[in-house]
NUBAPA-770245 format. One record per residue (C-alpha): x, y, z; chain. Coordinates in nm, 2 decimals, m for minus. Layout:
BEGIN
{xx->X	yy->Y	zz->Z	c->A} $
...
END
This chain:
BEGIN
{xx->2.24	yy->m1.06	zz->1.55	c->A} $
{xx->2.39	yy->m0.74	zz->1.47	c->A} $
{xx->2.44	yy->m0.55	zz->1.13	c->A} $
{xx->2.74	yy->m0.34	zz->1.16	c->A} $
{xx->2.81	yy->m0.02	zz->0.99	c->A} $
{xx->2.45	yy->0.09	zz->0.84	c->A} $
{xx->2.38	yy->0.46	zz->0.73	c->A} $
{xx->2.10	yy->0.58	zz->0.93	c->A} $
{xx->2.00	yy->0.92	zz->0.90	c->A} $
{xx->2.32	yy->1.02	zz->0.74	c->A} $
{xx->2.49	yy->0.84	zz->1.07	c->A} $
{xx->2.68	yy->0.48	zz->1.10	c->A} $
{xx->2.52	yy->0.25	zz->1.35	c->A} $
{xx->2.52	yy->m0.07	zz->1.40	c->A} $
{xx->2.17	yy->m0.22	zz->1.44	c->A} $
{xx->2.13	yy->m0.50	zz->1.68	c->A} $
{xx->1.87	yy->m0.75	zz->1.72	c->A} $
{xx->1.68	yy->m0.98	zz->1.90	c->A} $
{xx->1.38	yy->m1.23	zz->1.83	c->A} $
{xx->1.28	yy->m1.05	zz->1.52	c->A} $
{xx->1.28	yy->m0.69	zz->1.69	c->A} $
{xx->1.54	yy->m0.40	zz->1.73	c->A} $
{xx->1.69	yy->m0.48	zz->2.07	c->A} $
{xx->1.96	yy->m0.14	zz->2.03	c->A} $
{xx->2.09	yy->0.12	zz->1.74	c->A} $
{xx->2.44	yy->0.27	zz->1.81	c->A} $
{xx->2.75	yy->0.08	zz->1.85	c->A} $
{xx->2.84	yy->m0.27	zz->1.97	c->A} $
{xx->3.15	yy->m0.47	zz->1.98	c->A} $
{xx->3.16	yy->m0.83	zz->1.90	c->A} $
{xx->3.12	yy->m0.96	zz->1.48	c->A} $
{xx->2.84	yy->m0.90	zz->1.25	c->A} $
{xx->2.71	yy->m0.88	zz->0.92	c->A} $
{xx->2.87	yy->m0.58	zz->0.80	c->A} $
{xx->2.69	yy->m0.37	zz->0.57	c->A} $
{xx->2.95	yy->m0.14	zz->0.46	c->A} $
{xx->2.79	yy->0.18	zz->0.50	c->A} $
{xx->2.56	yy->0.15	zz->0.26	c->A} $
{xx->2.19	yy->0.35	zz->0.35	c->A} $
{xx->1.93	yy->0.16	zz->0.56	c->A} $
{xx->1.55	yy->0.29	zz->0.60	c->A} $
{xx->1.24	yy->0.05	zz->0.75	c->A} $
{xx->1.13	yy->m0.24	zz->0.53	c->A} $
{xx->0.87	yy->m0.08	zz->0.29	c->A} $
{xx->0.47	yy->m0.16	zz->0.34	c->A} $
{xx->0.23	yy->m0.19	zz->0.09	c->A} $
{xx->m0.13	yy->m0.14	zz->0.15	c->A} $
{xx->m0.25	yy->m0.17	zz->m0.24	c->A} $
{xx->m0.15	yy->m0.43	zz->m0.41	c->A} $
{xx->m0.30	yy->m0.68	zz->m0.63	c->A} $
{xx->m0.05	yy->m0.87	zz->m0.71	c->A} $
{xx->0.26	yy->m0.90	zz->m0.94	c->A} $
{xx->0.47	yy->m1.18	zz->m1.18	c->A} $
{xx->0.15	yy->m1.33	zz->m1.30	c->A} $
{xx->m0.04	yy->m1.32	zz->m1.02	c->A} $
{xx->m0.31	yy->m1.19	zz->m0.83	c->A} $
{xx->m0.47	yy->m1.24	zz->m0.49	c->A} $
{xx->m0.82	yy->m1.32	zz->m0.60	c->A} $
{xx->m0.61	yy->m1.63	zz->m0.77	c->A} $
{xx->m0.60	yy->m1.84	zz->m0.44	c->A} $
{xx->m0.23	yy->m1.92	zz->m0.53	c->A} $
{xx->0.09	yy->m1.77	zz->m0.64	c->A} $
{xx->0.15	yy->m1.58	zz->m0.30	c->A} $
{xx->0.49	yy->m1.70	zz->m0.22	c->A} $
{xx->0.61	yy->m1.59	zz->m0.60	c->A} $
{xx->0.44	yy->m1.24	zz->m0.56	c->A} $
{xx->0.64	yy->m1.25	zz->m0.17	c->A} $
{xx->0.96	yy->m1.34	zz->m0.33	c->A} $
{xx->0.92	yy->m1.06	zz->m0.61	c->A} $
{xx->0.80	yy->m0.81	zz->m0.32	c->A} $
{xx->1.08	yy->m0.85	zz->m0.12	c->A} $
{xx->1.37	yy->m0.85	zz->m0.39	c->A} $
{xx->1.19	yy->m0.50	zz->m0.43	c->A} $
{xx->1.24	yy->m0.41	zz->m0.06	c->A} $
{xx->0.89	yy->m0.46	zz->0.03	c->A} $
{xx->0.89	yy->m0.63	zz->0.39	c->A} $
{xx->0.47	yy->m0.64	zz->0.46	c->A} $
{xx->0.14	yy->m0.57	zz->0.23	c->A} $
{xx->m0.17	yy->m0.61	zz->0.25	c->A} $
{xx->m0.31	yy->m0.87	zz->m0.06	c->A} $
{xx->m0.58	yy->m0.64	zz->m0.20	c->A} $
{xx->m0.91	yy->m0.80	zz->m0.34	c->A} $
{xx->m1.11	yy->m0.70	zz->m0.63	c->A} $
{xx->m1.49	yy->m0.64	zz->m0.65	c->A} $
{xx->m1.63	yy->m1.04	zz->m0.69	c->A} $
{xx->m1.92	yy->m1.21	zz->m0.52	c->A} $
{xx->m1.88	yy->m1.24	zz->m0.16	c->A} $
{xx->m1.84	yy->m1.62	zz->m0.12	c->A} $
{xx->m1.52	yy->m1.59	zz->m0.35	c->A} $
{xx->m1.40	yy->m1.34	zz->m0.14	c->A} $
{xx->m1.44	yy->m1.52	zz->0.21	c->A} $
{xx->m1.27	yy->m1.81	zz->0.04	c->A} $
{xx->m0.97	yy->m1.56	zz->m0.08	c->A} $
{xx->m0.98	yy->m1.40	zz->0.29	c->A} $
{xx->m1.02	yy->m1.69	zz->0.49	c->A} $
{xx->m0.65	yy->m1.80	zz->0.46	c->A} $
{xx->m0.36	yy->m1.59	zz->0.55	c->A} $
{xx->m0.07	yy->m1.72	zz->0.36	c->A} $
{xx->0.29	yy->m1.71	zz->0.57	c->A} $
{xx->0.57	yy->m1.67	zz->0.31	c->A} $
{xx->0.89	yy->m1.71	zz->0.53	c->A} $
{xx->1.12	yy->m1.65	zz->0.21	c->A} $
{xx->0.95	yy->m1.37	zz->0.14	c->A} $
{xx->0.76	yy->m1.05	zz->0.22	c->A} $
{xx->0.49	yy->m1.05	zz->0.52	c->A} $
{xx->0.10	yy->m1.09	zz->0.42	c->A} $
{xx->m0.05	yy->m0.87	zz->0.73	c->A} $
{xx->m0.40	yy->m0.92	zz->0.61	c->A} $
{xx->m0.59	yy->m0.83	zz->0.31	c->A} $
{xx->m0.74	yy->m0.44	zz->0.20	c->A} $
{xx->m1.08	yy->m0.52	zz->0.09	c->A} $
{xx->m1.13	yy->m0.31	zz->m0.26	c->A} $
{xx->m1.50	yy->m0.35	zz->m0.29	c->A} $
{xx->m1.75	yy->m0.46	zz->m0.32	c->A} $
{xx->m1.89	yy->m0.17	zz->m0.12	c->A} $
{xx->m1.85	yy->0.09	zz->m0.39	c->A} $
{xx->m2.04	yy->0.31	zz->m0.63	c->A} $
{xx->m2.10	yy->0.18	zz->m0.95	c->A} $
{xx->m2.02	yy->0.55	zz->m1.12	c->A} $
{xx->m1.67	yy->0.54	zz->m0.99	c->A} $
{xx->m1.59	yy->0.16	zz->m1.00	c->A} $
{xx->m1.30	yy->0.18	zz->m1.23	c->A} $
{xx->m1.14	yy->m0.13	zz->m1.33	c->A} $
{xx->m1.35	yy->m0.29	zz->m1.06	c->A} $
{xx->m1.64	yy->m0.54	zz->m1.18	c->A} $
{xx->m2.01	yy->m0.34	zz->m1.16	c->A} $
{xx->m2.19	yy->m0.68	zz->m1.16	c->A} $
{xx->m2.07	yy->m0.78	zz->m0.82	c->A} $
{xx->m2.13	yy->m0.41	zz->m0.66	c->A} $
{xx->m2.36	yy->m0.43	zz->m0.30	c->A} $
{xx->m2.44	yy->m0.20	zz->m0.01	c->A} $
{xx->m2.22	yy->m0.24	zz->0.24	c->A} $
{xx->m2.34	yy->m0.51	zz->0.56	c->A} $
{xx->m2.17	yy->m0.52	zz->0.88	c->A} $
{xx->m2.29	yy->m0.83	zz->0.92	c->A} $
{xx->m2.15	yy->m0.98	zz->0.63	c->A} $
{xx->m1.83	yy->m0.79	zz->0.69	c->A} $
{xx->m1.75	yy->m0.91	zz->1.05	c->A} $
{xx->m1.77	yy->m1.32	zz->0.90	c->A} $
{xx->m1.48	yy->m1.24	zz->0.69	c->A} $
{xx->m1.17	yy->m1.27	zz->0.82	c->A} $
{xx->m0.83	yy->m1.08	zz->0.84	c->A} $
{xx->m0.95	yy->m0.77	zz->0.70	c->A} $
{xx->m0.74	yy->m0.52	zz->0.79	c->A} $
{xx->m0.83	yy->m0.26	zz->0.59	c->A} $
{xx->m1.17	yy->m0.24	zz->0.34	c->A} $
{xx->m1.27	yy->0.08	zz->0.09	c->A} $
{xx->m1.62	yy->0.26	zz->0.10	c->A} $
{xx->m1.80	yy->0.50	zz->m0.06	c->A} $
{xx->m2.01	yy->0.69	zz->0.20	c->A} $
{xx->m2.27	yy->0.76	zz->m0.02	c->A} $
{xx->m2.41	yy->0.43	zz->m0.10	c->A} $
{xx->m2.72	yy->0.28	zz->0.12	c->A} $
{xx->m2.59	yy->0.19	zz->0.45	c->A} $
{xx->m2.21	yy->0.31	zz->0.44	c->A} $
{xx->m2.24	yy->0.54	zz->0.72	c->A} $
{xx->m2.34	yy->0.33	zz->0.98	c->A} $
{xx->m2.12	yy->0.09	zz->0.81	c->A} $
{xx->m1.78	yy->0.34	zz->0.87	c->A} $
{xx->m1.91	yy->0.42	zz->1.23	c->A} $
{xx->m1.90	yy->0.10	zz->1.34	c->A} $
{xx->m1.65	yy->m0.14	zz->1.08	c->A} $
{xx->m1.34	yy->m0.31	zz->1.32	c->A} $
{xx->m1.12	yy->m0.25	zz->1.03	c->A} $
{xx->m0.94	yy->0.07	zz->0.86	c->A} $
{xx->m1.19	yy->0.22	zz->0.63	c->A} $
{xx->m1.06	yy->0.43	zz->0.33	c->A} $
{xx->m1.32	yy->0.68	zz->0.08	c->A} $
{xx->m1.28	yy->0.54	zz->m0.26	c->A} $
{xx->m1.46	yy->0.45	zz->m0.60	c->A} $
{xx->m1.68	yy->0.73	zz->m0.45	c->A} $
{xx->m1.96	yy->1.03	zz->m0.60	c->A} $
{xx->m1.92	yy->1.17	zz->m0.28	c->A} $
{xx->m1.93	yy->1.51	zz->m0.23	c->A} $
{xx->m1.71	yy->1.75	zz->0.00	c->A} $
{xx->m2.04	yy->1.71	zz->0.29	c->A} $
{xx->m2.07	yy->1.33	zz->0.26	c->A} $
{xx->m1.71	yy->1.26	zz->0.26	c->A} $
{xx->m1.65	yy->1.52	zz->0.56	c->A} $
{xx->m1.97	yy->1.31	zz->0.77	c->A} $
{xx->m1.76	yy->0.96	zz->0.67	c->A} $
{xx->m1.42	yy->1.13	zz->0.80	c->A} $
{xx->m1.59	yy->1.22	zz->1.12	c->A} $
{xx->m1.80	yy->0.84	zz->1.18	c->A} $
{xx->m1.46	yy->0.74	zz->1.13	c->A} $
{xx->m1.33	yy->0.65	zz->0.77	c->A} $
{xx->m0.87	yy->0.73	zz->0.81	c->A} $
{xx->m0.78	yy->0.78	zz->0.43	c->A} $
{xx->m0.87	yy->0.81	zz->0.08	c->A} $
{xx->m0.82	yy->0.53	zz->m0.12	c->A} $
{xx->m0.58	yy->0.61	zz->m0.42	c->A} $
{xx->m0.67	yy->0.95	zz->m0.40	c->A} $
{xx->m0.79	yy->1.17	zz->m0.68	c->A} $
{xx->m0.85	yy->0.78	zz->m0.88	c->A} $
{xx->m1.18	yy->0.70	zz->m0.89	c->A} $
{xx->m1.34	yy->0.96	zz->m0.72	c->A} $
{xx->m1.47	yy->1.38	zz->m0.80	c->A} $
{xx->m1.18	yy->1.57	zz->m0.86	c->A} $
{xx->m1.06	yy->1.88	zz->m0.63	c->A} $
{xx->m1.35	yy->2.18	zz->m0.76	c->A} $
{xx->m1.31	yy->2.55	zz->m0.65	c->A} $
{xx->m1.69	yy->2.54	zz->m0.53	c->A} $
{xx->m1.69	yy->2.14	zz->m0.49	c->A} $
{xx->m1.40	yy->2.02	zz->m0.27	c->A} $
{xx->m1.48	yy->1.67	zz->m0.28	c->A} $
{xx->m1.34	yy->1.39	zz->m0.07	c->A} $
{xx->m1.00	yy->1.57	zz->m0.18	c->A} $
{xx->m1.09	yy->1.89	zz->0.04	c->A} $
{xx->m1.26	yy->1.70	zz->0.31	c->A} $
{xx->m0.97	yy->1.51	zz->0.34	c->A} $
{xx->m0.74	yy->1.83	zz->0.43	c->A} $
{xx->m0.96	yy->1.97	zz->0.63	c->A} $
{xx->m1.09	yy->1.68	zz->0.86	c->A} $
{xx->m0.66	yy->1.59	zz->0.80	c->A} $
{xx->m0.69	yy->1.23	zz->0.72	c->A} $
{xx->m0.43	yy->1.02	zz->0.54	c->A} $
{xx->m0.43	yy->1.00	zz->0.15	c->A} $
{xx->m0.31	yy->0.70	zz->m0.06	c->A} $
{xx->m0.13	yy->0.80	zz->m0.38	c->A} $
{xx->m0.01	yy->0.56	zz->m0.65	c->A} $
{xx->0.32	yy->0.79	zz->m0.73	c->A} $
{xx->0.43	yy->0.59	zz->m1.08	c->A} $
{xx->0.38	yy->0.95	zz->m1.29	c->A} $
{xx->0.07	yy->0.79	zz->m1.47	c->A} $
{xx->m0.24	yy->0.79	zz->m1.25	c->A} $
{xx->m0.16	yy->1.14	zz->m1.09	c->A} $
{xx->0.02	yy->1.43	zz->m1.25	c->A} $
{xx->0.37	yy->1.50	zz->m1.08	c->A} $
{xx->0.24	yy->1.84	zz->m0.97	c->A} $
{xx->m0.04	yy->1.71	zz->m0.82	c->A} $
{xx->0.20	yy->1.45	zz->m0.63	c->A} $
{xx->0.41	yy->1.78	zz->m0.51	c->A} $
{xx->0.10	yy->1.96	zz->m0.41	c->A} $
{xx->m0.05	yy->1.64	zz->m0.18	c->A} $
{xx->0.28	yy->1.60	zz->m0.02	c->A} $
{xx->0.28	yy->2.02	zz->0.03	c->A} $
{xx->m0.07	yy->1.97	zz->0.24	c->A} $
{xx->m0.04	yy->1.63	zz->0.38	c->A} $
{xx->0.33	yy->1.63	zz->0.46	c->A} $
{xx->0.47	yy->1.31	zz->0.52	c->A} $
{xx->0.29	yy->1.21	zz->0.84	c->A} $
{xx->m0.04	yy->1.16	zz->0.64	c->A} $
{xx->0.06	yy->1.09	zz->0.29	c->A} $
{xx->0.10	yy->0.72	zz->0.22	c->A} $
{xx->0.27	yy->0.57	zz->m0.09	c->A} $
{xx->0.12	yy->0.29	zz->m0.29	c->A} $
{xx->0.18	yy->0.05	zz->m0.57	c->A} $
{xx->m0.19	yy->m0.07	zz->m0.66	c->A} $
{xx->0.03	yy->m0.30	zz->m0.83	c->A} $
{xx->m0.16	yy->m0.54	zz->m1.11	c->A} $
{xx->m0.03	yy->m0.94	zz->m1.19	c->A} $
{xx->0.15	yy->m0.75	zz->m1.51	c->A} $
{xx->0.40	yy->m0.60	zz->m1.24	c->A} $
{xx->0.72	yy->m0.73	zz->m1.30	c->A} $
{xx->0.64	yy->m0.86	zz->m1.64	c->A} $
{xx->0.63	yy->m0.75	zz->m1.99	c->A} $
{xx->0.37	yy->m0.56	zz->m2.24	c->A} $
{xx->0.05	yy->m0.77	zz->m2.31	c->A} $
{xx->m0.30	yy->m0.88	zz->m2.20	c->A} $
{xx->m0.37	yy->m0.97	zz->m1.87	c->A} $
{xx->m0.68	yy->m1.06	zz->m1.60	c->A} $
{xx->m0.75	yy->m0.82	zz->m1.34	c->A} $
{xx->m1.08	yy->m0.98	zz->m1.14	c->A} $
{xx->m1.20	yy->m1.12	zz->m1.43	c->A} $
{xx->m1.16	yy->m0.80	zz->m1.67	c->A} $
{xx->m0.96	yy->m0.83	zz->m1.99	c->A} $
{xx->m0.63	yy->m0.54	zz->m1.93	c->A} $
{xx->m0.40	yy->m0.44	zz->m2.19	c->A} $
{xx->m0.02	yy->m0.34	zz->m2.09	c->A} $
{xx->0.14	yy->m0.13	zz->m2.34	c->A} $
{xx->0.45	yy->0.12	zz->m2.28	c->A} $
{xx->0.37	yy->m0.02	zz->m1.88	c->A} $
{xx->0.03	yy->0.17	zz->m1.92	c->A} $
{xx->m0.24	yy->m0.09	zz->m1.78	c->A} $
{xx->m0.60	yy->m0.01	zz->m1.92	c->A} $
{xx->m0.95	yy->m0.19	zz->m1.99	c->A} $
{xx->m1.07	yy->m0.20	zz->m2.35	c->A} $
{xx->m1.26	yy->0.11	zz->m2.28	c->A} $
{xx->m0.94	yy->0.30	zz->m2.14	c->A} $
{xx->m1.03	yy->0.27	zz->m1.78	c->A} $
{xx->m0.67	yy->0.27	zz->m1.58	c->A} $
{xx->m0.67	yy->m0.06	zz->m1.44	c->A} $
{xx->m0.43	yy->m0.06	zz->m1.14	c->A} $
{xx->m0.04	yy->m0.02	zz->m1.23	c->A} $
{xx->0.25	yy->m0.19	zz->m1.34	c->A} $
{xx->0.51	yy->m0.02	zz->m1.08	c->A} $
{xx->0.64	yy->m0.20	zz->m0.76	c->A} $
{xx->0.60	yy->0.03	zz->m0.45	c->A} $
{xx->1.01	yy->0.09	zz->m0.43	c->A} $
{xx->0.95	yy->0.21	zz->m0.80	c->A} $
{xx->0.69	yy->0.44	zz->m0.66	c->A} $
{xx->0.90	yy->0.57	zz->m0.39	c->A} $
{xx->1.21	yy->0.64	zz->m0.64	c->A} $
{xx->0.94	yy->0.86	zz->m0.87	c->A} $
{xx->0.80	yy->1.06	zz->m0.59	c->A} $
{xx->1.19	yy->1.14	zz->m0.51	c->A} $
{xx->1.25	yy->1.22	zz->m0.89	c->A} $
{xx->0.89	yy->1.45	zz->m0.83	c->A} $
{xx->1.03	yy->1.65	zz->m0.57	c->A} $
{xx->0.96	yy->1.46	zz->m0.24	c->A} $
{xx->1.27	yy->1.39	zz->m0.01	c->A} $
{xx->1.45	yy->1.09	zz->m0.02	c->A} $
{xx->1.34	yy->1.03	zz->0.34	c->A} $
{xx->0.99	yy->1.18	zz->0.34	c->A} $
{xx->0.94	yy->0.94	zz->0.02	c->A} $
{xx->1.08	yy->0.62	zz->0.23	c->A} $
{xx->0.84	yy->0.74	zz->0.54	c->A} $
{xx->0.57	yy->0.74	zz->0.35	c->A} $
{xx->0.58	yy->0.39	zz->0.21	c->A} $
{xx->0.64	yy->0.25	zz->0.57	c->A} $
{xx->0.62	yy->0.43	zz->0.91	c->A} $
{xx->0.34	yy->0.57	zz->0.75	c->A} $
{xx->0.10	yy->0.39	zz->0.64	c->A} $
{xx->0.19	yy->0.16	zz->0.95	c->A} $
{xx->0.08	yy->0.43	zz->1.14	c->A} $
{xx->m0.28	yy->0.45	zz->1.00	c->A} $
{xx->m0.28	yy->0.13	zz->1.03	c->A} $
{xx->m0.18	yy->0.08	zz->1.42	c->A} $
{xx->0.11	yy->m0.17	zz->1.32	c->A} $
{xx->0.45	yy->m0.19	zz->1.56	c->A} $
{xx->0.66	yy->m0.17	zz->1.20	c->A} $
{xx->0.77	yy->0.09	zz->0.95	c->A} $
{xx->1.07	yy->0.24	zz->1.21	c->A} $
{xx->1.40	yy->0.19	zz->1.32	c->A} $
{xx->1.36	yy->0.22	zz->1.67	c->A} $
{xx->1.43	yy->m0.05	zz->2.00	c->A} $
{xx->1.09	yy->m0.21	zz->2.01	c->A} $
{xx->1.03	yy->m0.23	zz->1.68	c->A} $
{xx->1.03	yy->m0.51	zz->1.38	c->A} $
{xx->1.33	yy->m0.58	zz->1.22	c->A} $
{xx->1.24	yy->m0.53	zz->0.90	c->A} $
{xx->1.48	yy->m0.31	zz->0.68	c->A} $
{xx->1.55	yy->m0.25	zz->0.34	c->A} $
{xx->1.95	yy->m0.21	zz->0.25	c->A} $
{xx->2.04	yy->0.01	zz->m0.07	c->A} $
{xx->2.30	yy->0.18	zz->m0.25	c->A} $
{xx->2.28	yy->0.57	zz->m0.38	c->A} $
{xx->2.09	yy->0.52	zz->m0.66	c->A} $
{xx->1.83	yy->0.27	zz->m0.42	c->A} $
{xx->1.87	yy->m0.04	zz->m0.58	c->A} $
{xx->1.83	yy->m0.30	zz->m0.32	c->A} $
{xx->2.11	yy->m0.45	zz->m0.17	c->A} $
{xx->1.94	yy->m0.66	zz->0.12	c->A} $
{xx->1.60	yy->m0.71	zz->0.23	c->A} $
{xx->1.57	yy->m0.81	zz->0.62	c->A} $
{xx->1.25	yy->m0.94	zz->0.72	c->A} $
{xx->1.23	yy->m1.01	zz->1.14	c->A} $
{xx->1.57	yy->m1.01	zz->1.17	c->A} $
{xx->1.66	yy->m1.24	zz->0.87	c->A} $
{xx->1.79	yy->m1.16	zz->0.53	c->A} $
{xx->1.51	yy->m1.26	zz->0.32	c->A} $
{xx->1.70	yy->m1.11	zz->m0.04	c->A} $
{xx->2.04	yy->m1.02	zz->m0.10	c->A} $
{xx->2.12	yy->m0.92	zz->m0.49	c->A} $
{xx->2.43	yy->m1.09	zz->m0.65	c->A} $
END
């Protein structure tokens, strides 16, 4: 299979491949699907989301809708992200890693609790808060990455020795404790500056830890849970080798204005704003290529932004995606100047292709 004639890097090449990987990018002879010139960057990767068009990944069902919608969005892989419930609804959730061949890739989950602290839980649910337990952990499966706050009984040892990712998030933690996970091991901050201490002239927090131990940082880049400043000034210190886009996406995504469930929490959607009754942000509304277009319109380069929603957070995560290079997956996202999706190519195969 060949695609002729994509923009890559402000160049045309034709991208050729082979069982689902990039066999060669330059020029080949011979017939393809011809894309016309229009821009081509790597499939994008979510590694927060809940879900999207009604649905959420503590449901048990739904996937291959919130796939379909993930991919017409240029999505290619994500990681279904739980919410803070007892542990034997969890294991069930985890236990089954849905293949959605018409649709974007489930790699594995991101466990979002329950290993948090209860202070900085959010729109997560405080009766189903624990200490963390290795043991526990290790009989769920496909766990590929799980958020901790270091501070709580046990999280230390916990980070040292967890097979997964771990992230800091729904944290007290100060700039000491954060700096002690960083170094047992802990890669990124989850959704940073949400749910945890804010960035303090004589109290760093995670925030500071994270620059200085130079860690990757999750940021939800829809202009409503961080400041476009602050979006400027993370991408200013983390550059785009450790800054990772992400949706944190909510079931309202892709619909309309109204009330909605997130982990068994009553959220109201108004003007796209999702929020408990008490205010509480409660995850967003925006689709990660949606994110990506904002931290563009914020400052960020068009190809920074599109790094840091795939090569990226692949990176942190050790995943053979997120570039188009020989060796790597064939999955691309096709758009036009103002990136709206054109094609979605997932493995080699076009997976969406707008009308």
């Amino acid at each position: 299979m060949i695609y002729k004639n994509a923009k890559v890097n402000g160049q045309l090449v034709d991208i050729q491949v082979t069982e689902g990987k990039i066999a060669g990018i330059g020029h080949y002879d011979g017939e393809g699907t011809d894309l016309a010139g229009a821009k081509v960057y790597p499939g994008l990767v979510d590694v927060h989301s809940h879900g999207c068009m009604g649905h959420d990944t503590m449901d048990g069902a739904g996937m291959d809708v919130m796939c379909q919608y993930m991919a017409q969005n240029g999505v290619t892989s994500w990681l279904a992200t739980t919410m803070t419930m007892d542990m034997e609804t969890i294991k069930k959730i985890t236990d089954v890693l849905p293949a959605c061949p018409d649709g974007t890739q489930v790699l594995g989950y991101h466990l979002e609790g329950p290993y948090i602290n209860a202070r900085y839980k959010g729109a997560q649910n405080g009766d189903y808060i624990i200490p963390p337990s290795l043991e526990e952990f290790c009989q769920l499966q496909n766990i590929l990455l799980v958020t901790v706050a270091p501070e709580v009984t046990g999280a230390m040892d916990f980070i040292e020795k967890c097979p997964a990712v771990v992230a800091l998030g729904h944290t007290a933690a100060d700039y000491g404790c954060a700096s002690e996970a960083m170094e047992r091991g802990a890669k990124c901050l989850t959704h940073t500056f949400n749910a945890m201490p804010g960035l303090h002239h004589r109290d760093p927090g995670p925030v500071g830890a994270a620059m200085d131990k130079k860690i990757y940082v999750q940021v939800i880049s829809d202009g409503i849970h961080i400041h476009p400043g602050v979006v400027r000034m993370l991408y200013k210190v983390f550059g785009a080798q450790r800054m990772v886009l992400i949706s944190d996406s909510m079931r309202a995504t892709g619909l309309s204005d109204g009330e909605y469930d997130l982990g068994g929490q009553l959220v109201y959607v108004k003007e796209g704003k999702a929020r408990l009754a008490d205010g509480t942000i409660a995850g967003s509304t925006s689709n990660l290529m949606q994110c990506v277009r904002k931290a563009i319109e914020f400052g960020v380069t068009e190809e920074d932004a599109f790094k840091m929603a795939s090569q990226t957070p692949c990176e942190m995560l050790g995943l053979n995606k997120g570039k188009l290079a020989v060796g790597y997956d064939a999955d691309f996202v096709v758009v036009d100047d103002q990136l709206a999706v054109q094609k979605t190519i997932i493995g080699g195969k076009v997976v969406y292709e707008a009308e």
